[in-house]
C-alpha positions in Angstrom: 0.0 0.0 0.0 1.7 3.5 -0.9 0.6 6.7 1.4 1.2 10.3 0.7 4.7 11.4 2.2 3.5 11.8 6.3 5.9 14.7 7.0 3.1 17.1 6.4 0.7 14.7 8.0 -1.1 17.0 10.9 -4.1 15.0 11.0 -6.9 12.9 8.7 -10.0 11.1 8.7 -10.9 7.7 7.9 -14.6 6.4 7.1 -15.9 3.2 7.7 -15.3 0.7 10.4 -13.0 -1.8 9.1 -11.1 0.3 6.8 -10.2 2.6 9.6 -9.0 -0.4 11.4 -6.7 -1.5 8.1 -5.8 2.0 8.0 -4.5 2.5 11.5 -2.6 -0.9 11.1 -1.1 -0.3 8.1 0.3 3.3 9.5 1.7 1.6 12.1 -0.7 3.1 15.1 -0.6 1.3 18.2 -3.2 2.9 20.3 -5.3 5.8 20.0 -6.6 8.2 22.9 -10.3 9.7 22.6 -10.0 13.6 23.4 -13.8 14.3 22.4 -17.1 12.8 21.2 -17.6 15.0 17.8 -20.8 13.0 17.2 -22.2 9.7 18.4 -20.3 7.2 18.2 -17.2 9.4 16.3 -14.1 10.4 18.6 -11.4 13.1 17.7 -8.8 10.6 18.7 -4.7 11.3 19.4 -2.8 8.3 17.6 0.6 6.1 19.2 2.9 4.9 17.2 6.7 4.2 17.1 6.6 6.6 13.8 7.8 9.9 15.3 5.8 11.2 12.3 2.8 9.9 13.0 2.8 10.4 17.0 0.3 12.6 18.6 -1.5 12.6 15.0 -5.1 13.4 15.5 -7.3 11.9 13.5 -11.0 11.0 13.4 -12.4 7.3 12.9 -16.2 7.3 11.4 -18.4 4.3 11.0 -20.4 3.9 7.6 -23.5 4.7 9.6 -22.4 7.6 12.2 -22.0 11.5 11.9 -24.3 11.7 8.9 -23.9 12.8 5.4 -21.9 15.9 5.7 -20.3 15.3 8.4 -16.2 15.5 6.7 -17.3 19.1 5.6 -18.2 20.0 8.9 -14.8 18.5 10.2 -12.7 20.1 7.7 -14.2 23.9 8.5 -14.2 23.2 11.7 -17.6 23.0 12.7 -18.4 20.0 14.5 
């Protein structure tokens, strides 16, 4: 699997259940901390990994059926 170059990496979103899970993995992320609820059942989480790059990353997980249709745009301009 190739990823964009994660030195600019500050922090990104993943949808759906098990391809946030193969996405963490694959990143190398250990364990994550949940600093907020930004809806039900969707956590602002701080990621752990041995990646210096990728430590502290915040990054939201989202289930296929949680945080409804819009909810990325809301994310992205900070409105959630």
């Amino acid at each position: 699997m190739r990823w964009p170059s994660k030195r600019a990496w500050r922090a990104f979103w993943s949808r759906g259940g098990d391809t946030s899970g193969y996405v963490t993995r694959a990143l190398g992320i250990y364990a994550l901390e949940c600093l907020q609820t930004l809806a039900p059942g969707v956590p602002l989480c701080r990621a752990y990994a041995d990646d210096a790059k990728l430590d502290g990353l915040e990054l939201v997980l989202k289930g296929g059926q949680v945080g409804g249709e819009r909810f990325f745009e809301r994310v992205r301009k900070g409105g959630v």
